[in-house]
matplotlib code that plots the C-alpha trace (Angstrom):
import matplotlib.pyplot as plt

x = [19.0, 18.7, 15.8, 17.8, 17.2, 19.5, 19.8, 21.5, 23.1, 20.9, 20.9, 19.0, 19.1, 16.9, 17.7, 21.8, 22.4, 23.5, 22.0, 22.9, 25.2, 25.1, 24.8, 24.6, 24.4, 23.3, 21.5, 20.2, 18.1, 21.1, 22.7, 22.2, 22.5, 23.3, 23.1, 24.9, 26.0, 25.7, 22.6, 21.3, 23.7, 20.5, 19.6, 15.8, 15.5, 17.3, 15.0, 12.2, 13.2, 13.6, 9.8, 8.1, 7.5, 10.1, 11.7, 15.2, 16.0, 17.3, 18.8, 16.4, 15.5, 15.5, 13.6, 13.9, 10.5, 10.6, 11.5, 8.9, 9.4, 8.0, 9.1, 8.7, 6.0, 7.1, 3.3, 0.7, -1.5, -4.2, -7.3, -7.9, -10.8, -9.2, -7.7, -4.3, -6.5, -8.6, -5.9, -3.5, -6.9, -7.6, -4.2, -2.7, -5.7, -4.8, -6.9, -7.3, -5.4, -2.6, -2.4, -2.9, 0.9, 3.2, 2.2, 2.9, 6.5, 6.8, 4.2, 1.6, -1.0, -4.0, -6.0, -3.2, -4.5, -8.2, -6.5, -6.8, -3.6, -3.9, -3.4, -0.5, 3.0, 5.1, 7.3, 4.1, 3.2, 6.1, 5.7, 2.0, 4.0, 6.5, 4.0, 1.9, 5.2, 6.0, 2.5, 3.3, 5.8, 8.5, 11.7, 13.8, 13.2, 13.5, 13.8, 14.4, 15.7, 13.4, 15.0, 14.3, 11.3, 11.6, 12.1, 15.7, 13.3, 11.1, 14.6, 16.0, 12.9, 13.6, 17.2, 16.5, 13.8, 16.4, 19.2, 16.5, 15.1, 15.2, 15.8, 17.3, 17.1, 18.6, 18.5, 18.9, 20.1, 22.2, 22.6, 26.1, 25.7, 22.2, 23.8, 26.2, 23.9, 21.7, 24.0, 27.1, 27.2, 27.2, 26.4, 27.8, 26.2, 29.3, 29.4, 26.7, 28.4, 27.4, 29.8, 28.5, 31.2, 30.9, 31.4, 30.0, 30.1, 33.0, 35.4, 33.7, 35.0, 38.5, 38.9, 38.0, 40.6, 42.9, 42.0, 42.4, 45.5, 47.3, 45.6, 47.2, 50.9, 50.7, 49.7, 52.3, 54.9, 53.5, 54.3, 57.6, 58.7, 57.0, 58.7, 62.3, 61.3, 60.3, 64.0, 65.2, 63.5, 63.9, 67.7, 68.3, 65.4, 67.8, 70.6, 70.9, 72.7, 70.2, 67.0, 66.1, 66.0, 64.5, 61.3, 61.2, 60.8, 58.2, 56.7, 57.0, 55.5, 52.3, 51.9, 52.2, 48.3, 47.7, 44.6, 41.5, 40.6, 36.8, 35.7, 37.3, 34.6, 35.9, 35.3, 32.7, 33.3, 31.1, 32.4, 29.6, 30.6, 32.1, 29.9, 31.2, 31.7, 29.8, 30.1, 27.1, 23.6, 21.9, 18.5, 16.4, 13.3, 11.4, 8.4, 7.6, 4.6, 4.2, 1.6, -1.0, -4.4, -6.6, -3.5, -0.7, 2.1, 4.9, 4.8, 6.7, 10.0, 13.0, 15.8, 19.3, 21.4, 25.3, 25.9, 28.0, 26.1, 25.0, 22.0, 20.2, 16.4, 15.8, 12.4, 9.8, 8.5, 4.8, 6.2, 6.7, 10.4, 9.2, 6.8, 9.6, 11.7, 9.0, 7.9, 11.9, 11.5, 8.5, 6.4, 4.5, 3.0, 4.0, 1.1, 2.6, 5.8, 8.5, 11.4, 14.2, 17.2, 20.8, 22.0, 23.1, 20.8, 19.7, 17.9, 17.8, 15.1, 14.8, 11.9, 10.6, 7.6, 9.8, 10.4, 6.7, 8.0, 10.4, 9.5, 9.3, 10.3, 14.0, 16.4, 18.8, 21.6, 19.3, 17.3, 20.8, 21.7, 18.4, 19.0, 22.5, 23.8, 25.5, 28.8, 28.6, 31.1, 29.9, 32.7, 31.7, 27.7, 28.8, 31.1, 28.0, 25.8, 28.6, 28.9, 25.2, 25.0, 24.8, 27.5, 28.2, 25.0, 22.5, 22.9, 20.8, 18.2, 14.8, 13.3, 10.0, 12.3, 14.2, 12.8, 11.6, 15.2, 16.7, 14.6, 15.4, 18.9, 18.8, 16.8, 19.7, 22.3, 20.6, 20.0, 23.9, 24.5, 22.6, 25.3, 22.7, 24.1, 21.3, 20.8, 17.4, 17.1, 14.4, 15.9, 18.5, 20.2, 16.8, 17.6, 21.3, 23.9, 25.7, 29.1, 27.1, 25.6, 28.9, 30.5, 27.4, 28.1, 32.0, 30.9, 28.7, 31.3, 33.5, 30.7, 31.1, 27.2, 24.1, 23.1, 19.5, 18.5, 16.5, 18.1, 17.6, 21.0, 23.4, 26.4, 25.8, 24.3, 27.8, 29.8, 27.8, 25.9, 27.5, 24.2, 21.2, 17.9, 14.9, 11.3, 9.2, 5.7, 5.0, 8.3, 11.5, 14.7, 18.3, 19.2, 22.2, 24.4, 26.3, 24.9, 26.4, 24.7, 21.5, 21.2, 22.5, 19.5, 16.8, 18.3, 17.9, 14.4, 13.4, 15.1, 13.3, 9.9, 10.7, 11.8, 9.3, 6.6, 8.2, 7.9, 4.4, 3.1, -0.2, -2.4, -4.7, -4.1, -2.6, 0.9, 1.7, 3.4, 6.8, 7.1, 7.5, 11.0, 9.4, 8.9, 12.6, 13.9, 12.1, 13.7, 17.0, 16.9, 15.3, 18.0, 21.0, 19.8, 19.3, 23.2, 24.4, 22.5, 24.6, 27.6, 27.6, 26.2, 29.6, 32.0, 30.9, 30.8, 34.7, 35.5, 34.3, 35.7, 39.3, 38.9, 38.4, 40.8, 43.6, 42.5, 42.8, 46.3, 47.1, 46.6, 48.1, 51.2, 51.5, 50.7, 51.2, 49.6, 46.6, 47.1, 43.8, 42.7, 39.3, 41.5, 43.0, 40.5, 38.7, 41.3, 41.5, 37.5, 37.7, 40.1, 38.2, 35.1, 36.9, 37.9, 34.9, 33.2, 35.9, 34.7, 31.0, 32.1, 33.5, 31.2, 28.4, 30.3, 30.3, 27.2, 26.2, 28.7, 27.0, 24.0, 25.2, 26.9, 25.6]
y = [67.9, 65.0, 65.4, 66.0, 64.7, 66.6, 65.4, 68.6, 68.4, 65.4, 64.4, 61.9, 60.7, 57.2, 58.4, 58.9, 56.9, 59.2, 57.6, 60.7, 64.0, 66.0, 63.4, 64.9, 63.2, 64.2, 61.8, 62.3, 60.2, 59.3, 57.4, 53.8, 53.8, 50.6, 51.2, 49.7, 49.9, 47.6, 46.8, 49.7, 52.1, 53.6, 52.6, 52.0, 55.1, 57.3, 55.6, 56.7, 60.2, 60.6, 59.7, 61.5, 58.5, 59.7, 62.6, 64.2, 65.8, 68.7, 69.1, 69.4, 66.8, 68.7, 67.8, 69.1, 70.3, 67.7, 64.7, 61.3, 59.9, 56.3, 53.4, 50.0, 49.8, 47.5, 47.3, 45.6, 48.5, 46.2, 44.7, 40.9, 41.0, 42.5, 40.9, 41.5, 44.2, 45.6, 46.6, 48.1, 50.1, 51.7, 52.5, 54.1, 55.2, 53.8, 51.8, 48.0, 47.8, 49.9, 47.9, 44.7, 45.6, 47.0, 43.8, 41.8, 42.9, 40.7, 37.9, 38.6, 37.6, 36.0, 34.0, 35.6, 39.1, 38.1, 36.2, 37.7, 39.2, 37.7, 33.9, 34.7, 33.8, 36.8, 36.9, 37.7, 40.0, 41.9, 41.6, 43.3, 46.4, 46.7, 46.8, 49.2, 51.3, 51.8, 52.6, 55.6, 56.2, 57.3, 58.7, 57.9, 54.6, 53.5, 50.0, 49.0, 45.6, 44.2, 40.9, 39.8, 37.3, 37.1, 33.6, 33.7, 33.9, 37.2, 38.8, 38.1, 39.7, 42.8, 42.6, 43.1, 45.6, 47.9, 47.5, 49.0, 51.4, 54.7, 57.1, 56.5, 54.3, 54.1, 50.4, 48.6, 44.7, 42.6, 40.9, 41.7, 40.0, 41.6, 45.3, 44.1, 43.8, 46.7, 49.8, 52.3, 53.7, 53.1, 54.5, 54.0, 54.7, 54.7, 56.5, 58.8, 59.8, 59.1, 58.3, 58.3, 56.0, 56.6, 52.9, 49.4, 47.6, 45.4, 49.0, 50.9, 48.2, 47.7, 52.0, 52.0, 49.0, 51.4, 54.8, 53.2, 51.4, 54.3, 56.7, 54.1, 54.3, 57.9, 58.1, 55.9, 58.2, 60.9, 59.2, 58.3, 62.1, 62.8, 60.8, 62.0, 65.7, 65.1, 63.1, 66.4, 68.8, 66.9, 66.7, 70.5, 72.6, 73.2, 74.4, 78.1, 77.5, 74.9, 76.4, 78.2, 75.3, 73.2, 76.0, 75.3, 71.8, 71.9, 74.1, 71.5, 68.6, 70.7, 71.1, 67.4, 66.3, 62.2, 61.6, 61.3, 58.0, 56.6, 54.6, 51.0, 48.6, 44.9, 41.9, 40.3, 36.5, 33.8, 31.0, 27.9, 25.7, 22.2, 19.5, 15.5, 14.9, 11.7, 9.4, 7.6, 9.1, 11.8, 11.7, 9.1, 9.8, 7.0, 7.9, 10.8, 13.2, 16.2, 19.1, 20.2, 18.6, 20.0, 20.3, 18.2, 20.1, 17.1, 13.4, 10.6, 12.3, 10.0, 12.2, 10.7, 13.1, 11.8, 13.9, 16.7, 17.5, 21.4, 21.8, 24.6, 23.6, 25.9, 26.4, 29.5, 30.6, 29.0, 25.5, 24.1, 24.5, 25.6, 22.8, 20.6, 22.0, 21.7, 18.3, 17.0, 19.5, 17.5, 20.2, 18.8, 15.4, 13.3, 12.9, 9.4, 7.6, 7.7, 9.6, 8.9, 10.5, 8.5, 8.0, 10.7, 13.5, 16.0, 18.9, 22.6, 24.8, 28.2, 29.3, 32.7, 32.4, 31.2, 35.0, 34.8, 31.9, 34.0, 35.1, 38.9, 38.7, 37.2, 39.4, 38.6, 37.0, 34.6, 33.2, 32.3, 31.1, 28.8, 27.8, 27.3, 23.6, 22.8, 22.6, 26.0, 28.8, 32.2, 33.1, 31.5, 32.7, 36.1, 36.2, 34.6, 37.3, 39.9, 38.1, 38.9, 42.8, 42.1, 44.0, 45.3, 45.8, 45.1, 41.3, 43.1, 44.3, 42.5, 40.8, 43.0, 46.1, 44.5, 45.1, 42.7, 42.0, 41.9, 38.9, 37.5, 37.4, 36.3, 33.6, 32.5, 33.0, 31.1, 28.4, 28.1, 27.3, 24.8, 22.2, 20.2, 17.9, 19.2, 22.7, 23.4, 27.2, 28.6, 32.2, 32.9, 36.4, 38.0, 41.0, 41.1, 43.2, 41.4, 41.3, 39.2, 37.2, 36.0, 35.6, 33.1, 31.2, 31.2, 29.6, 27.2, 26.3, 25.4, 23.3, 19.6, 18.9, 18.5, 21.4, 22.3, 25.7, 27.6, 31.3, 33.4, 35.4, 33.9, 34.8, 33.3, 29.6, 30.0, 29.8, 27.1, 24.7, 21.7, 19.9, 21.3, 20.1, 21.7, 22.1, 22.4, 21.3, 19.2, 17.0, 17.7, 16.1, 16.6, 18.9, 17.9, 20.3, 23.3, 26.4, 28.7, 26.0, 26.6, 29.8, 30.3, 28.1, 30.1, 33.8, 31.8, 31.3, 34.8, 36.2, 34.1, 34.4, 38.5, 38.4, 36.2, 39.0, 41.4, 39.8, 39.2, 42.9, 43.9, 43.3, 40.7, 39.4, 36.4, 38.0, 41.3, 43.8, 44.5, 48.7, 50.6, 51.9, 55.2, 54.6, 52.5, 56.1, 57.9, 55.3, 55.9, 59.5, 59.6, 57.3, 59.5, 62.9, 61.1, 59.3, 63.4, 64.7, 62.4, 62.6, 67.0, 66.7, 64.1, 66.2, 68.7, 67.2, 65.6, 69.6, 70.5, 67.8, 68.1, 72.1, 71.9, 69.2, 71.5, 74.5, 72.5, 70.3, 74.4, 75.9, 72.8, 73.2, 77.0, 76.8, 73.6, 74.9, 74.4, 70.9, 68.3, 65.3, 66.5, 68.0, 65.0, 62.8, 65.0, 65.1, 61.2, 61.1, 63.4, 61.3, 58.4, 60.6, 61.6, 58.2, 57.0, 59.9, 59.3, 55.4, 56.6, 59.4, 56.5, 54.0, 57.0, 58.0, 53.9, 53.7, 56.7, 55.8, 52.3, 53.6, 56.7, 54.1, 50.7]
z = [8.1, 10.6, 13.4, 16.4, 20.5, 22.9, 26.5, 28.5, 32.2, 32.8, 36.8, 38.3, 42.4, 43.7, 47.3, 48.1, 44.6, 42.0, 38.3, 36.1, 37.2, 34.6, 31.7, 28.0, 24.3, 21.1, 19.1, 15.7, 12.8, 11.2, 14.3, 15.1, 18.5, 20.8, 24.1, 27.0, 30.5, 33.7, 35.6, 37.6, 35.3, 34.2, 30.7, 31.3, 33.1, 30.7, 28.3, 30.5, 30.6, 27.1, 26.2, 29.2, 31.9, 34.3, 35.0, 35.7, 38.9, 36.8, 32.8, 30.1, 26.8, 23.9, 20.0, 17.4, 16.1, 13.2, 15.7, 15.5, 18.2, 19.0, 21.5, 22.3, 25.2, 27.7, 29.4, 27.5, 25.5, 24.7, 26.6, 27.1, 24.3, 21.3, 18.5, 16.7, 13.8, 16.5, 18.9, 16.2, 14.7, 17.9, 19.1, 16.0, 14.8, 10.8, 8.7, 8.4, 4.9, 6.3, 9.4, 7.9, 5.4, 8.2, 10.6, 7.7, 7.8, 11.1, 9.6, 11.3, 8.6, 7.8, 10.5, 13.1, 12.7, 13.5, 17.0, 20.6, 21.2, 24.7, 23.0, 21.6, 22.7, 24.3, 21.1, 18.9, 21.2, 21.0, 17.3, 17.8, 19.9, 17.0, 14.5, 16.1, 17.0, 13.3, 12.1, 13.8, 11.1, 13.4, 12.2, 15.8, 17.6, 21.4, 22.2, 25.6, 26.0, 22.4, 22.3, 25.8, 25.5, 21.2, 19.8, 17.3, 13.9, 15.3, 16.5, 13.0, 11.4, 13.8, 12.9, 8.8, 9.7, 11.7, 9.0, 6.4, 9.1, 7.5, 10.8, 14.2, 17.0, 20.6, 21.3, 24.7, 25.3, 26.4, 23.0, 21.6, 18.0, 18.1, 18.7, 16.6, 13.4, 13.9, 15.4, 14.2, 17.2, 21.0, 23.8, 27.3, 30.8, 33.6, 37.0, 36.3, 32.6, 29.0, 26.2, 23.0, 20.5, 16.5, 15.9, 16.9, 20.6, 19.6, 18.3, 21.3, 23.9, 22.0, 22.1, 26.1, 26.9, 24.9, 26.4, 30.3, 29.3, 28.1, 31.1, 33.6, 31.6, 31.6, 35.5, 36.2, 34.4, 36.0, 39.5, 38.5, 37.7, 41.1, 42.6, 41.5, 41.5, 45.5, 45.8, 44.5, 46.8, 49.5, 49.6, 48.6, 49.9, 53.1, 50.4, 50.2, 46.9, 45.6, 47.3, 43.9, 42.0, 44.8, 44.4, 41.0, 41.2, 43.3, 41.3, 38.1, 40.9, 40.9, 37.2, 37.2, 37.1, 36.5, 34.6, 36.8, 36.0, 36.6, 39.5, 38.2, 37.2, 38.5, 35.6, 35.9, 37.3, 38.2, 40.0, 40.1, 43.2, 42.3, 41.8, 41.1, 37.6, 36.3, 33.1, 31.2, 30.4, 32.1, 30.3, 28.5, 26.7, 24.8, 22.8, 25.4, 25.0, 26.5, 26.7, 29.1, 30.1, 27.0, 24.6, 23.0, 22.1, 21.2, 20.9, 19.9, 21.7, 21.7, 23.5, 24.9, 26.7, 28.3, 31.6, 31.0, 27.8, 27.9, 25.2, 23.8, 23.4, 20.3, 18.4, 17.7, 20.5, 21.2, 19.6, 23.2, 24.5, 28.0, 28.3, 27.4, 30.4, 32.6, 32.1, 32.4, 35.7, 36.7, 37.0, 34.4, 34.1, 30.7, 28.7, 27.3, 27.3, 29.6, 30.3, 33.3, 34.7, 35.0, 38.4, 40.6, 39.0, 40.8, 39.3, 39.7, 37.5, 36.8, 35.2, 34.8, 37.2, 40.1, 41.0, 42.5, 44.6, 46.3, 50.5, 50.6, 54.4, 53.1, 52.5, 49.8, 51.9, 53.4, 50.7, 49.2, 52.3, 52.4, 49.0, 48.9, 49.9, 53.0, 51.6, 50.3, 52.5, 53.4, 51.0, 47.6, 48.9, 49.0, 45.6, 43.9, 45.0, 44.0, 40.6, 39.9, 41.5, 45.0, 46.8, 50.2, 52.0, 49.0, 50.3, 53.5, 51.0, 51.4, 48.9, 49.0, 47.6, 44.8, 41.4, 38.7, 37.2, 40.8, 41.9, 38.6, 39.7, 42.9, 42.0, 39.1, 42.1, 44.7, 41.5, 41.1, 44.6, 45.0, 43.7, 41.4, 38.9, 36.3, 35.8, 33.9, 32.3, 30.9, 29.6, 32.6, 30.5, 30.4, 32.9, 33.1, 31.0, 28.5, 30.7, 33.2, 30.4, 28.9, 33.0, 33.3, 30.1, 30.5, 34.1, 32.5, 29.9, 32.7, 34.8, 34.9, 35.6, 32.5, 31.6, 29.1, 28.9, 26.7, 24.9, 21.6, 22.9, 20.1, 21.7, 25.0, 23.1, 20.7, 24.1, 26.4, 23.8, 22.8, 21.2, 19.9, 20.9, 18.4, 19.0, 15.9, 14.8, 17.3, 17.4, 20.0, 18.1, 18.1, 15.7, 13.5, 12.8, 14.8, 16.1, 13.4, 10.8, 12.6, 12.6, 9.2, 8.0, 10.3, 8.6, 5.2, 5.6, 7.2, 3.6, 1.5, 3.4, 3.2, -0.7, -1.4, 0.2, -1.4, -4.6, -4.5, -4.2, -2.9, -6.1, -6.2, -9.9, -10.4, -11.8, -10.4, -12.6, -12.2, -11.6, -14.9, -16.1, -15.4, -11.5, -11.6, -13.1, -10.5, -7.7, -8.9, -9.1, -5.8, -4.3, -6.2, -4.9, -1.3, -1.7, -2.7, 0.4, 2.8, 0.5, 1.2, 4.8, 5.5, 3.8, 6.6, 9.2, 8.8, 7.6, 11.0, 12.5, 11.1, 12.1, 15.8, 15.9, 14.3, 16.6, 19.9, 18.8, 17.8, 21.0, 23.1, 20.9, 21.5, 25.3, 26.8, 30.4, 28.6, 28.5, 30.2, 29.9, 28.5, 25.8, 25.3, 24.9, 22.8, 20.3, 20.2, 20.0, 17.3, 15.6, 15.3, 14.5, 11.3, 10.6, 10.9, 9.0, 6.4, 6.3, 5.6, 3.2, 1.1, 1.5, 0.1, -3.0, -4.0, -3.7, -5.7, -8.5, -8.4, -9.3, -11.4, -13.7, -12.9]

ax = plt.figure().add_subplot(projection="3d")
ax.plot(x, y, z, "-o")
ax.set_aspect("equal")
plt.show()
């Protein structure tokens, strides 16, 4: 049986702004969970509630008594002092050896293990909170927003990690082709509700454009047999001789019910005011080096950029992309060569420490007002702050109230209207839901200026990169192939690195043995009784299914004033259910003949 985590009647107020009303889901350690919703829906706060560091205003979280539970820590556990071993050590409480294989799994090794965690990148320190989440040998995961800050290699080596994960997780981000990789199912936070989909982000979205399109057909029918039904009544309710039938029309008018559709969500759309469009080159470098007074990071940098160009700066993190932008943002002095901008640029930066910059007595319309050049209407300053969550009065919120993700917005917003040729970007999706991440690179696909940023999010590099700019072992160079070719090469190397650990074992001779045809039996049986667990456990879940989809299609038959939308929708959802579970079933019985006969 699967460990089980019920959320029950779940409500949740900041104030007059209702989070939750009521929300429920069932998750499980066999689900997969992606979760999504827009910014302020209430994903980090559900997440929150379900590990104890928030609470609901009423509902209850239930666990099942042989739950492990264990989550991504989004504060720093460890003290300035302690090294990568010591910190894992103390907070799991397992041994060195122990510690020293599962932080392998996300190469942390060798002389890295003995290093402060505090002189590590952020991506290795997220890889020191994910190793010392798993030595707590969880069987249900919670990740809030993992990929935010993780260089493309360390998200790959969480992605391969998740697909092997035996148990659960409910993960949050913004990254579609991350969700993507890792989850079956996904999880929706809307207008205080939660919808829990048995499929992946892409089927979930195609099933809701479906659901709303045919809700709107049907509400539209619905209005059109009003509509004539009223004619009727209308014209003949004064009849003695048609009064009869006028009553029973209005009777049928009131049975008529549209389906209650949710408040609508508008599209996302970002709109980056027009800016001259130029010809020739944006950026020269020759033999640049760049770094910091006591350290070189990168030498011998010959860069040529055309305007117009929109690169991706790509590299581990800790290699020196940031220091890169900052130095071409001149926030940093070269520490040899030269570099120069073409004529007419004029650059805009966003960095992640420019949210200290901002004036807590502003409020959010006017720092983009103060930001915002001259040639910029009230209009286009108030559909930019929309674009990025800032509707209605929140442009009258101060500064000093907004939370860490909405200064990191405002900041982006007040970037945009600025009107600069150049646009420097040093992680601009961090914080926002992946809607507003692919609004902001279909507006950058669109925008005529120079454009280098700096993002692990693949789907939002696929979309606004056009050249590829790597930083790597002490050299920045243009990188000669596409995106897809790059990262094909970086998962490449992550499976060979893995297989290659894998292949070694733990044993310190020189040629570790291969495991006995005993232990390969005991594997295989293991594996086959495991396959014929999931195989039975699938079979009933699609016969329960398949039975309370027959009793409710029954009952609407035989009485159609039971008809609802809730009814409705739950025989669609318990459709796909069984399709899906049908799909799994299938997939289970391969396997088990694979290795039954194989």
């Amino acid at each position: 049986m699967p460990a089980i985590l019920q959320l029950q009647n779940i409500t949740k107020r900041f104030g007059p702004r209702v989070i939750f009303d009521e929300a429920g889901v069932t998750l499980d350690s066999d689900k997969k969970t992606g979760f999504i919703g827009r910014n302020g829906a209430g994903k980090s706060t559900l997440c929150k509630i379900i590990i104890g560091q928030d609470t609901a205003d009423s509902g209850e979280v239930i666990q099942s008594r042989d739950l492990r539970l264990s989550y991504l820590e989004q504060h720093d556990p460890f003290t300035p002092e302690e090294t990568v071993l010591e910190f894992l050590m103390r907070h799991t409480g397992q041994e060195a050896w122990r510690c020293g294989e599962v932080a392998g799994r996300f190469q942390l090794k060798h002389a890295l293990l003995d290093a402060r965690i505090t002189s590590l990148s952020g991506g290795y320190q997220t890889r020191v909170k994910l190793t010392s989440m798993l030595l707590r040998e969880p069987n249900f995961l919670i990740l809030d927003e993992p990929s935010n800050y993780l260089d493309l290699k360390t998200l790959i080596l969480l992605e391969e990690f998740l697909q092997d994960f035996d148990g659960g997780f409910l993960i949050v981000s913004h990254d579609r082709e991350f969700l993507k990789k890792t989850c079956d199912h996904t999880l929706e936070a809307e207008n205080g509700r939660l919808m829990l989909y048995p499929g992946t982000v892409e089927e979930y979205l195609i099933f809701k454009a479906e659901q709303e399109a045919q809700a709107i057909s049907y509400n539209q029918t619905i209005e059109s047999k009003r509509k004539q039904l009223q004619t009727f009544v209308n014209r003949f309710k004064a009849k003695a001789s048609k009064a009869s039938q006028a009553r029973s029309k209005m009777k049928q008018i009131e049975k008529l019910k549209p389906i209650d559709l949710a408040e609508a969500q508008h599209n996302v759309q970002i709109k980056i005011p027009a800016i001259q469009r130029r010809q020739g080159p944006a950026l020269s470098c020759d033999a640049l080096a760049i770094g910091y007074p006591e350290k070189l990071v990168a030498q011998h940098i010959r860069v040529e950029v055309d305007h117009g160009a929109h690169v991706a700066v790509l590299g581990d993190n800790g290699q020196g992309k940031t220091t890169f932008l900052r130095t071409l943002a001149g926030d940093l002095a070269p520490k040899g060569g030269t570099f120069k901008w073409g004529f007419g640029c004029e650059i805009a930066y966003y960095a992640q420490h420019v949210v200290a910059a901002l004036n807590p007595a502003h409020d959010v319309f006017t720092h983009l007002e103060r930001h915002a050049a001259k040639t910029v209407s009230r209009q286009e300053l108030l559909a930019m702050a929309g674009s990025f969550l800032f509707k209605g009065n929140d442009v009258k919120k101060p500064v000093s109230v907004l939370s860490g993700g909405e200064c990191a917005r405002l900041c982006l917003a007040g970037l945009l209207l600025m009107k600069r040729s150049v646009l420097l970007l040093d992680e601009p999706t961090n914080h926002l839901d992946f809607e507003t991440v692919e609004a902001l690179g279909a507006a950058l696909q669109q925008f005529p200026g120079t454009v280098f940023f700096i993002s692990h999010d693949r789907t939002f590099v696929n979309m606004v990169a056009t050249q590829i700019v790597e930083v790597k072992n002490g050299a920045v160079v243009h990188y000669p192939g596409s995106y897809a070719e790059y990262v094909y090469r970086l998962e490449s190397q992550v499976r060979q690195e893995l297989e290659a650990e894998s292949g070694s074992g733990a044993a310190p001779t020189p040629k570790a043995k291969g495991p006995s045809d005993y232990h390969l039996r005991k594997q295989r049986e293991s594996a086959k009784r495991k396959l014929a667990g999931q195989i039975s456990r699938s079979e009933a879940q699609q016969a329960a299914y398949r039975k309370e989809k027959e009793t409710l299609e029954s009952e609407m038959a035989a009485n159609p004033a039971l008809w609802s939308r809730e009814l409705t929708d739950r025989c669609t959802e318990l459709a796909m259910l069984l399709q899906t579970e049908e799909r799994r079933w299938i997939e289970l019985t391969e396997q088990l003949d694979v290795l039954t006969n194989g």
